[in-house]
C-alpha positions in Angstrom: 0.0 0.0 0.0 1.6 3.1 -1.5 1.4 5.9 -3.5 3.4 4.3 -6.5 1.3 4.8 -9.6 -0.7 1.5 -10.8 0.6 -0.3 -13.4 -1.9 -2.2 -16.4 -3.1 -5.4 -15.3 -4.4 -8.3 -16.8 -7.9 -9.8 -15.9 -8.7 -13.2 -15.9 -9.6 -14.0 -19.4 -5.8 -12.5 -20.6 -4.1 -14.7 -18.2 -5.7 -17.7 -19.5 -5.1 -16.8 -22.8 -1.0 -16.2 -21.6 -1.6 -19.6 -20.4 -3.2 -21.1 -23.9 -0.2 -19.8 -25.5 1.7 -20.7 -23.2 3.9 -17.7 -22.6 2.8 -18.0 -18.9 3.2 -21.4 -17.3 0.1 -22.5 -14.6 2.3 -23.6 -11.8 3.8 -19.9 -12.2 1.0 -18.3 -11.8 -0.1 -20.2 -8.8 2.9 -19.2 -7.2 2.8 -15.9 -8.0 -0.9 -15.9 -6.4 0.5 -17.6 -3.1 3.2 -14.8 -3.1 0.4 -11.9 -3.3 -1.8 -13.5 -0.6 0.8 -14.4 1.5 2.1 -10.8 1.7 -1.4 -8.4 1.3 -4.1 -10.3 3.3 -2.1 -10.1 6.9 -2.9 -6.0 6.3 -6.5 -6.8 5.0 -7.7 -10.0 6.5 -9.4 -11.0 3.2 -8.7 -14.8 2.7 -9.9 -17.3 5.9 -8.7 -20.6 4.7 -6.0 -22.3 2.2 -5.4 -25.2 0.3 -2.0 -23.9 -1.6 -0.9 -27.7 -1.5 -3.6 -29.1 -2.5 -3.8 -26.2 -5.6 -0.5 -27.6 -6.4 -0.9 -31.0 -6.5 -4.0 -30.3 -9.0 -1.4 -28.2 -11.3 1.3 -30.6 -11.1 -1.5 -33.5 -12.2 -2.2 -31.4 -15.2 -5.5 -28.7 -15.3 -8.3 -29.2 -17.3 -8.4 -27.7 -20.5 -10.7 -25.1 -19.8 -11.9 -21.3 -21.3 -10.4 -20.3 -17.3 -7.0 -22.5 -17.6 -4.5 -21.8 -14.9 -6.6 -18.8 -13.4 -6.5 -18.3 -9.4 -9.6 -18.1 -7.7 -11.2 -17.7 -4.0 -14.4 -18.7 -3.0 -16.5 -17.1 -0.4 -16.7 -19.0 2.9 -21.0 -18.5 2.7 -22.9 -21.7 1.9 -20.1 -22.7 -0.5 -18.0 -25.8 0.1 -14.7 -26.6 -0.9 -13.7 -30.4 0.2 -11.6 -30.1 3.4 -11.9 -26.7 3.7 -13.6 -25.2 6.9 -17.6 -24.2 6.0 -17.8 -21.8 9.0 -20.3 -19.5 7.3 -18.5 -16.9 9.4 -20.0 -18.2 13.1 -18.5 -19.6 15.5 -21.3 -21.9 16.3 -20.1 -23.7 13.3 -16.3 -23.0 13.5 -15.5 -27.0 13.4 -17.2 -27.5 10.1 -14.8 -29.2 7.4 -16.9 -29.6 3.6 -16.8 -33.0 2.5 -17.5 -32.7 -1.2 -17.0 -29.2 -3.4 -20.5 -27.0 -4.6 -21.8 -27.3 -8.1 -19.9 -23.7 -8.5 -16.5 -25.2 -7.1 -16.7 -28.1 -9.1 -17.4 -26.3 -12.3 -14.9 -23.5 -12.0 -12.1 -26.4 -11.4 -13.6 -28.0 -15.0 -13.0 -25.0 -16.4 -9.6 -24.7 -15.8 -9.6 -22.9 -12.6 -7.3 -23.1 -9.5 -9.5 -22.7 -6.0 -6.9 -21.1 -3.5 -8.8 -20.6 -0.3 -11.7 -19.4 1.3 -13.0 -15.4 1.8 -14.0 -13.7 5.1 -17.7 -13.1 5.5 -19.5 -11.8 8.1 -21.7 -14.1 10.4 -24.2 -16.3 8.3 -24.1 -13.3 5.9 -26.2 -10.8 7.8 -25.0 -7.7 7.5 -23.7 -5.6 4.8 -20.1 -5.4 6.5 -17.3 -8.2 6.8 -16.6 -7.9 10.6 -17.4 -10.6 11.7 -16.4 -12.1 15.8 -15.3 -14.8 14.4 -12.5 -13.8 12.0 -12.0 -10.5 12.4 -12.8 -7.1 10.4 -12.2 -7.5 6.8 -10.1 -4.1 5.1 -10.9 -2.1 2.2 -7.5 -1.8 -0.1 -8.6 1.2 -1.2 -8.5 3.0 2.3 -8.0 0.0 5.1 -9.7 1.7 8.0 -13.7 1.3 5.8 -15.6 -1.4 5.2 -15.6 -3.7 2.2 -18.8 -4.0 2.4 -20.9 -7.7 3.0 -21.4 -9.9 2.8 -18.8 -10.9 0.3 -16.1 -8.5 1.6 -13.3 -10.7 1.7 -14.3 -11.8 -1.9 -14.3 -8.1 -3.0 -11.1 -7.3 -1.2 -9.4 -10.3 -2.8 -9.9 -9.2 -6.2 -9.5 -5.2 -5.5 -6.1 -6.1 -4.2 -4.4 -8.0 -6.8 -4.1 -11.5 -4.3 -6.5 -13.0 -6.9 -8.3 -11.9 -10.5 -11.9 -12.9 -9.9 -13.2 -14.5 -6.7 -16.7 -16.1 -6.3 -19.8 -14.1 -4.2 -23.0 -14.9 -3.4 -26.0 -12.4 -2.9 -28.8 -12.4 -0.5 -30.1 -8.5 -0.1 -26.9 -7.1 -2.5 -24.1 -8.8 -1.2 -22.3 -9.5 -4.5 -23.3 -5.3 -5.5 -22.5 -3.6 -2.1 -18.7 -5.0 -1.7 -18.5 -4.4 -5.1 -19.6 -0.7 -5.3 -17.3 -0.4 -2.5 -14.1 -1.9 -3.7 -14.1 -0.4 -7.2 -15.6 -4.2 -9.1 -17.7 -5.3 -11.5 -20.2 -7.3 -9.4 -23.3 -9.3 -11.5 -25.8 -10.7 -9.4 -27.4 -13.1 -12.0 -31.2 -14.1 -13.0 -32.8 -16.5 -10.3 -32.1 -19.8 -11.4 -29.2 -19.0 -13.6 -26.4 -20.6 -11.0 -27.1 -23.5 -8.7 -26.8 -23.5 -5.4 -26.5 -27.6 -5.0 -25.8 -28.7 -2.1 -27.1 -26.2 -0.2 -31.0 -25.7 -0.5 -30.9 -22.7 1.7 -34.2 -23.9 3.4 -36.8 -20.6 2.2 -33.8 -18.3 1.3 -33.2 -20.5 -2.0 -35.6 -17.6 -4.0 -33.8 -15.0 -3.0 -29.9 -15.8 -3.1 -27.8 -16.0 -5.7 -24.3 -17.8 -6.9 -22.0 -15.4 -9.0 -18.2 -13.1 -8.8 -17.0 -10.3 -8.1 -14.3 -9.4 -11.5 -12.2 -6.3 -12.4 -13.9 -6.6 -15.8 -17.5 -7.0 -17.6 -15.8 -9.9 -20.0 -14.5 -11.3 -16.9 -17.6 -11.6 -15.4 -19.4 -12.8 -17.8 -16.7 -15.8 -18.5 -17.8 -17.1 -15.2 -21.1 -17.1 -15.5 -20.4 -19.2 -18.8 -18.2 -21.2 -16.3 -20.9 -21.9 -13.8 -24.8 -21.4 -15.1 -26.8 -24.1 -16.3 -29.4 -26.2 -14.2 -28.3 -29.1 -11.6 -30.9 -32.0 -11.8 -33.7 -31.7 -9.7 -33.2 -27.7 -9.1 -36.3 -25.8 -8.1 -35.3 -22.9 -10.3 -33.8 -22.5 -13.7 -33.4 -19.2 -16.0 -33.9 -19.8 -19.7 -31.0 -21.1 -22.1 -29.2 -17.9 -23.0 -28.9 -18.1 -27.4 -25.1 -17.6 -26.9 -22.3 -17.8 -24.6 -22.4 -14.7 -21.9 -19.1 -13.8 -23.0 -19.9 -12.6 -26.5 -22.4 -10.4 -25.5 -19.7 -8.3 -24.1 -18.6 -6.2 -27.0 -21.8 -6.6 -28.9 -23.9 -3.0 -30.0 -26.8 -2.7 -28.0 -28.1 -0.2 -30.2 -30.2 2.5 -28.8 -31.9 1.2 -25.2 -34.5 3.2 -23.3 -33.3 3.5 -20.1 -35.5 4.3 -16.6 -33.0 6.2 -14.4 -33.7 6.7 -10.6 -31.0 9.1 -9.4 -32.2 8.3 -5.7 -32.2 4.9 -4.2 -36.3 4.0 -3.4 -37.4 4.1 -0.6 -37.0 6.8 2.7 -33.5 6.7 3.1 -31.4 9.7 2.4 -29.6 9.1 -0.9 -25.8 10.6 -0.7 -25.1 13.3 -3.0 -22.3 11.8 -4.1 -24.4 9.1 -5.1 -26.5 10.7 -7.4 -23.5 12.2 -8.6 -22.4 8.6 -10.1 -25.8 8.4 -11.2 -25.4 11.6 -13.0 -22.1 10.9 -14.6 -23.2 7.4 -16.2 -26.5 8.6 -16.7 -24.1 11.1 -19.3 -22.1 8.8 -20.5 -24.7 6.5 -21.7 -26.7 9.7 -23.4 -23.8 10.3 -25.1 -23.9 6.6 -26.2 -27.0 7.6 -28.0 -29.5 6.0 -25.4 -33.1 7.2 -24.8 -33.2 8.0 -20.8 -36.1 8.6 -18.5 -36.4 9.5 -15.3 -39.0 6.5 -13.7 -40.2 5.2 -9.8 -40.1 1.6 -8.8 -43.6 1.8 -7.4 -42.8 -0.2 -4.6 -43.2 0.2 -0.7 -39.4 -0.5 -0.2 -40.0 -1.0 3.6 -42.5 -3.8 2.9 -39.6 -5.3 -0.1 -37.0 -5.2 3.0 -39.4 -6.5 5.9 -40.6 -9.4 3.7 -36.7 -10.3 2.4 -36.1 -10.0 6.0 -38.8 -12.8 6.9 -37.3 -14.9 4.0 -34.0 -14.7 5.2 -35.0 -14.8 9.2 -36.9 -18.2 8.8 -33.8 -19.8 6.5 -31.5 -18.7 9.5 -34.0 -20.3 11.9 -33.7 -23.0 10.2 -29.9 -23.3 10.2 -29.4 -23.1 13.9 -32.1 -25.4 14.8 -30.2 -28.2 12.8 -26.7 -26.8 13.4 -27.7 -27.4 17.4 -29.7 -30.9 16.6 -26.3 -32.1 15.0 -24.4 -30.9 18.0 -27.3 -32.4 20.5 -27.4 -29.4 22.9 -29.6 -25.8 22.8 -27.7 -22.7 21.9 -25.0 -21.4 24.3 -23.5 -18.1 25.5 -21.0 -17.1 22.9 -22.4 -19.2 19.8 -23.4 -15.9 18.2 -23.4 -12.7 17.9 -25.7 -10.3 19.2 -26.7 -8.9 15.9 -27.8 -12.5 14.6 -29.3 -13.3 17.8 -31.5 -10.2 18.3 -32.1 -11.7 14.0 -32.9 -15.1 15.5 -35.2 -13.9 18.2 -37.4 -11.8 15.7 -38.0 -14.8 13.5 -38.9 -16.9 16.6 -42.1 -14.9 16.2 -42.6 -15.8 12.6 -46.0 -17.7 11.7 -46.3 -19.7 8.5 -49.3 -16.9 6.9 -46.4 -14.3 8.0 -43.9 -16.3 6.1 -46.4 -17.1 3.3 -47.0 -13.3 3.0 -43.3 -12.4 2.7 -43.1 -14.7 -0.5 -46.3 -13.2 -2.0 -44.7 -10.3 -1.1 -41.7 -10.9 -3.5 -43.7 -12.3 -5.9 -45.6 -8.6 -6.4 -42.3 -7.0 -6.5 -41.5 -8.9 -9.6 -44.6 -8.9 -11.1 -43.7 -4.9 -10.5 -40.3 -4.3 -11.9 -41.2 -6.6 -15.1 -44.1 -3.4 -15.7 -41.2 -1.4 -16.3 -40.0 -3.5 -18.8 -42.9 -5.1 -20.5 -45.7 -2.3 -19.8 -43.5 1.2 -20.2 -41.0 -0.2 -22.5 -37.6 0.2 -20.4 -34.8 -1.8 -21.7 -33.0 -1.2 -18.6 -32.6 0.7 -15.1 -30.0 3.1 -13.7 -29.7 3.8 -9.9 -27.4 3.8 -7.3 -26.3 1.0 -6.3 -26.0 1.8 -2.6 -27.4 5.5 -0.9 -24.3 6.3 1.3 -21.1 5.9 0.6 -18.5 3.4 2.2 -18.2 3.8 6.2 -15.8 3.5 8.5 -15.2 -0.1 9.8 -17.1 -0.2 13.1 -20.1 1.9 12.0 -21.6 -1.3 11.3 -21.4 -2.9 14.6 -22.9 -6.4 15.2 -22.6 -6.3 18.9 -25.1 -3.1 19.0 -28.6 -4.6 17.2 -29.5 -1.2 18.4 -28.3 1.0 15.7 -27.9 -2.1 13.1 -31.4 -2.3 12.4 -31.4 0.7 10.7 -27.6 1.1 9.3 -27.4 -2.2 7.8 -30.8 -1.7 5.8 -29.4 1.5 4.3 -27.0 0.2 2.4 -29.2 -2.5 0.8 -32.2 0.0 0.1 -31.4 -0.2 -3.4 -30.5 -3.8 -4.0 -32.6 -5.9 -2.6 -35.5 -5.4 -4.1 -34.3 -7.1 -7.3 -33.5 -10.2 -4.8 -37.1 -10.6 -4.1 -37.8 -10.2 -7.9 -35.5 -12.2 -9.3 -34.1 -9.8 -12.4 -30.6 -9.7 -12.8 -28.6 -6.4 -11.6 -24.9 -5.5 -12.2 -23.0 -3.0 -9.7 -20.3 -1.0 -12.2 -17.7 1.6 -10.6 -18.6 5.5 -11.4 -15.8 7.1 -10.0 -15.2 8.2 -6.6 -16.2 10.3 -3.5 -14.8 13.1 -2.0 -12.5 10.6 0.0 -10.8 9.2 -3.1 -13.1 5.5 -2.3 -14.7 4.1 -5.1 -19.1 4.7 -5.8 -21.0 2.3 -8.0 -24.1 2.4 -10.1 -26.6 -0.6 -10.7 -27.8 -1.5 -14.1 -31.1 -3.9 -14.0 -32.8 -6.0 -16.4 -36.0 -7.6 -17.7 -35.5 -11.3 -15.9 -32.8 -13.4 -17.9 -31.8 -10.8 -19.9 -28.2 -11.0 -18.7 -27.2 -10.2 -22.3 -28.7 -6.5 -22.1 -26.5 -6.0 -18.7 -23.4 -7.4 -20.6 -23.6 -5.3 -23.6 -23.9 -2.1 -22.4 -22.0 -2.6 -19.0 -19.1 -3.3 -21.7 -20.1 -0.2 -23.9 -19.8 1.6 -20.6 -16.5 0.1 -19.7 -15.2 1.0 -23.0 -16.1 4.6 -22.5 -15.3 5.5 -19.4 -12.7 3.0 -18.6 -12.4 2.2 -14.6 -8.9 1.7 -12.4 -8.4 -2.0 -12.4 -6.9 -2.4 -8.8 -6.8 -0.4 -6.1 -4.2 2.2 -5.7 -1.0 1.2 -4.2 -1.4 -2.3 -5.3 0.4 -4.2 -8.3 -2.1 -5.6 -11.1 -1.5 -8.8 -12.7 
């Protein structure tokens, strides 16, 4: 972390082409990802758990010959497993968990070539939109290490926005793939519903509303991972539609002329940031100058309703988890197991009722039915908003041991994702510059459900124009 100027770097799809050629050897790069984790995350606290042997055995045995070849990857420690690696979900109540088998996602980035390193900090069970959790510690943000990389895949975000890794996987509940990546400077797609499975992890009632995907440095990038991954599991509840080509040549592909519905607010009654609206402002420009058709629209949702049901959802899955997290251990919850934050959580779903429960599902079904008016009825191609109201905070603002003040402060930074978790369209967080403080601001692009192809191409005709730093400063790109 200095004030050196950063140089070019490579994302993930050049270093597997470097590999293809083979100009760069696998094993080097592996090594050369060991090196940056071993020397960044002691200052940022961004990885949790390793398996640099085990990488190397699987690069010494010969990779797959995949699109991703010889590419270094982390995956977030949240409902993800990676065989013999710890599955804390962040929580001390489940600190001795080891996976026994990898996810669908792990499996198929290591078909396509890929190299899993380790796991990412998250914070507990993925309830807040901060990485600080008791357990592990606070995760740092390389772009200034005393804020917050946002949650909850922080450690995934700051992975990636420090050079340790090029892409690292997320998952998103209420924005957790968009908030870290507003807040660390990424591209961060959270996909159709359906698009990427979650096998083997059901997620009890959460399943609707949480979604597998990356945070990337690059639109291409992300969108050769969602090649890497999507595509239904047997038996899966949920599946989006068969895109017509591969996600990654969308990127690059003319748009032509979209209508766009831009929100410079985030819905809802929190206080947007100025410099929020600012971003909104500045790509609402850029894309005019594109040639698209822009006007300003409203959700037309009660976003306080949208949060309380998600909040239900999500509240009855947790329920869910400790009650068979405690049957396995054959005792009742102890002093200690959690943290105050997810136990003043647990306690409000204890009052949940299966009508309340029902509700908070019909709920979410409304708010899709609503968003897909402004894509169907007026005729939007797409959204612009922020993709957070307030900027990034200070690490401790966010405090899991005062439920107090979390109530509210952890809400306001998902006020403008969530929503599109209930309804299932896919949303893309892009950087848009900075604040006043030098740390990076994002804006969030939505679509009509599984069309992933409108987000890719003009996310990418956005890149191209206003081109974004591809690591944070101080840090050395690949």
């Amino acid at each position: 972390m200095n004030d050196t100027p950063t140089p070019p770097r490579r994302d993930a799809l050049a270093l597997a082409a470097d590999v293809r050629s083979g100009s760069t050897d696998p094993a080097e790069v592996l090594e050369q990802a060991i090196g940056r984790i071993e020397s960044l995350d002691p200052a940022l606290n961004a990885i949790v758990s390793t398996r640099f042997d085990e990488a190397r055995a699987e690069v010494a045995a010969g990779l797959p010959d995949g699109p991703l070849r010889g590419v270094p990857i982390v995956i977030k420690n949240l409902g993800t497993d990676v065989a013999g690696q710890p599955a804390t979900d962040g929580s001390r109540l489940f600190a001795d968990v080891v996976a026994t088998v990898d996810s669908a996602v792990v499996r198929r980035y290591k078909a396509a070539g890929m190299v899993v390193l380790g796991t990412t900090n998250v914070p507990e069970l993925g309830k807040t939109t901060t990485t600080e959790s008791l357990l592990y510690g606070p995760c740092r943000n390389p772009w200034d290490p005393s804020r917050s990389t946002g949650g909850s895949s922080g450690g995934s975000a700051a992975a990636v926005a420090s050079g340790m890794v090029p892409v690292a996987h997320a998952t998103d509940g209420g924005g957790s793939i968009r908030i870290p990546a507003a807040m660390c400077g990424l591209v961060g797609l959270k996909p159709s519903r359906g698009r990427v499975p979650t096998w083997p992890h059901p997620a009890a009632l959460a399943a609707p509303i949480s979604y597998h995907h990356a945070v990337t440095t690059s639109v291409r990038d992300s969108a050769a991972l969602l090649d890497a991954v999507a595509g239904h599991v047997p038996g899966d509840a949920y599946g989006a539609p068969t895109p017509q080509r591969p996600f990654v040549e969308e990127v690059g592909i003319d748009p032509g002329v979209l209508r766009i519905g831009v929100m410079r607010t985030a819905p809802g009654p929190f206080p947007t940031d100025p410099e929020c609206s600012a971003a909104v402002d500045r790509t609402a420009s850029h894309l005019s100058g594109l040639g698209h058709q822009l006007t300003e629209v409203e959700l037309g949702i009660d976003v306080i309703e949208s949060m309380t049901a998600l909040g239900d959802i999500m509240g009855a899955s947790l329920r869910a988890s400790v009650e068979d997290r405690l049957a396995a251990l054959g005792r009742e919850l102890r002093e200690g197991d959690l943290e105050p934050w997810t136990l003043a959580i647990l306690d409000n779903a204890g009052s949940l009722t299966a009508p309340r429960v029902a509700r908070a599902l019909q709920t979410a079904q409304r708010t899709g039915w609503r968003i897909a008016e402004l894509f169907h009825d007026a005729g939007v191609d797409a959204l612009l908003l922020p993709t957070m109201p307030a900027t990034t905070p200070e690490l401790g603002f966010l405090d899991v041991t005062d439920p107090g003040s979390m109530w509210t402060r952890s809400s306001t930074f998902s006020a403008a994702t969530s929503m599109f978790n209930l309804s299932g369209q896919p949303a893309i967080s892009l950087p848009a510059g900075t604040d006043a403080r030098g740390m990076p601001v994002g804006v969030q692009v939505v679509a009509d459900y599984a069309r992933e192809d409108i987000l890719l191409r003009l996310s990418g005709q956005l890149e191209a124009a206003a081109p974004w730093p591809t690591v944070a400063p101080g840090f050395t790109g690949w």
